[in-house]
Phi, psi and omega in degrees: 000142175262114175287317169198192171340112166073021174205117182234161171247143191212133174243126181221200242240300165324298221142176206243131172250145167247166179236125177236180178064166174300156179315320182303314193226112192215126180232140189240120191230167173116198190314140161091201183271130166312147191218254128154148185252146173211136198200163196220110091149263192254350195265132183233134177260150161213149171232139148283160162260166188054197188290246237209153176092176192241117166101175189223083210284169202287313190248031140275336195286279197296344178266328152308349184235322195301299174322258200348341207245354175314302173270020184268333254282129164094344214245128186293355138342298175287353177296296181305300174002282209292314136014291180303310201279354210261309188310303157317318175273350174269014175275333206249002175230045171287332185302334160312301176312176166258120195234136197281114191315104202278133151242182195249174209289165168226135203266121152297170176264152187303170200286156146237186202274153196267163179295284164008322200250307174307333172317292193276002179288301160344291194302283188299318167301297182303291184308317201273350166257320174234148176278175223262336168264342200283029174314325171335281152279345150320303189293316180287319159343283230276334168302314192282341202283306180318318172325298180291322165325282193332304215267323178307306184288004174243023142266314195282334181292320189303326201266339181279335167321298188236052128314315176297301150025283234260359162279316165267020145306294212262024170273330167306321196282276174341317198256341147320283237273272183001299190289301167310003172083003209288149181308309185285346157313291178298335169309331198276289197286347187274311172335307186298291182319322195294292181335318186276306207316314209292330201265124180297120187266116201295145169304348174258012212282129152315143192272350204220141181205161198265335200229137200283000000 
C-alpha cells in the first residue's frame, strides 16, 4: 500500500516492511533488517544496515544511514540520506512517546427539558385554552402543572436512559471488537479516521472529543 508521497507499506507472512523515501535513496525497515536501496530504470541495489538479528533500534538505525552518506559529501544523494535518517527517527520512535490510556467511551444521557421550560409550556396551553373570564378554569388548570411538569419529566428522563442504553451497547459491542483486534472493527474504525481526517474542519469546530 502507498500510505502517502515516498512512504509504501508492504505485508507478508513475516510482518509489515515500510519503505520510506525515493527510488534513488530509499529505506526499509519494519520485519527482518533495516536496509536501503538505490536504483535507477530495471536495475535496484539494496544494503542491509547493522549486525545481526531482526530489526533495528532508532539510533542504530540513524547512526548506520549517517555512516553511509561519508563518501557522499556534497552530493544530493547524501541530502535525501541525511533527510531519510532524520525521517526514520521520528518513524521508529512513537512507541516512545506517551499516549494517554484509551478507555472505553462512556455515552452520556441526553439532555431533557428543564421543570422551568415544561412549566411555562404548560403555562401558555392554559392561556391559549381559557379566556381572560374563564378564571376558574384557569386557577384549576394551572393547580394541575406541577404534576403534569413532574410527570412528562420522569418520561422523558425514563426515554434519554434508554436511549443512553441502547448507544452504549453497541459502542461496548464496537470497543469489544476493537480491544480483540477483530479485523473488520478495526478496518472499519481506521476507515471512519481516514474519513474525518480528509474532511475540512469549520473554525469553530471543537478540537477535542471523549469518543472516536
Amino acid at each position: 500500500m502507498r500510505m502517502s508521497k515516498g512512504v509504501r507499506v508492504r505485508a507478508s507472512s513475516r510482518g509489515l516492511r515500510v519503505s520510506v523515501g525515493p527510488r534513488a535513496a530509499r529505506v526499509h525497515f519494519g520485519t527482518g533488517r533495516a536496509g536501503i536501496s538505490t536504483g535507477a530504470g530495471p536495475l535496484t541495489v539494496y544494503a542491509p544496515l547493522g549486525g545481526g538479528g531482526r530489526g533495528t533500534s532508532t539510533s542504530s538505525a540513524s547512526r548506520q544511514l549517517r555512516g553511509a552518506t561519508n563518501g557522499l559529501q556534497g552530493s544530493a544523494k547524501a541530502e535525501q540520506i541525511r533527510a531519510l535518517a532524520e525521517a526514520i527517527q521520528k518513524i521508529l520512535s512513537p512507541h516512545r512517546e506517551h499516549f494517554t490510556v484509551a478507555t472505553r467511551p462512556q455515552i452520556p444521557r441526553p439532555a431533557v427539558p428543564s421543570a422551568d421550560t415544561l412549566a411555562q409550556k404548560y403555562e401558555t396551553q392554559v392561556v391559549s385554552q381559557f379566556n381572560i373570564f374563564q378564571r376558574r378554569q384557569r386557577r384549576e388548570a394551572r393547580v394541575q402543572i406541577p404534576q403534569l411538569v413532574e410527570t412528562e419529566r420522569q418520561q422523558l428522563i425514563a426515554q434519554a436512559e434508554a436511549d443512553r442504553q441502547e448507544r452504549q451497547q453497541a459502542w461496548d459491542s464496537f470497543w469489544a471488537g476493537l480491544v480483540a483486534n477483530d479485523p473488520a472493527t478495526v478496518m472499519a474504525a481506521l476507515g471512519q479516521l481516514s474519513r474525518t481526517m480528509r474532511q475540512p474542519r469549520p473554525p469553530w469546530a471543537s478540537t477535542g472529543t471523549n469518543c472516536p
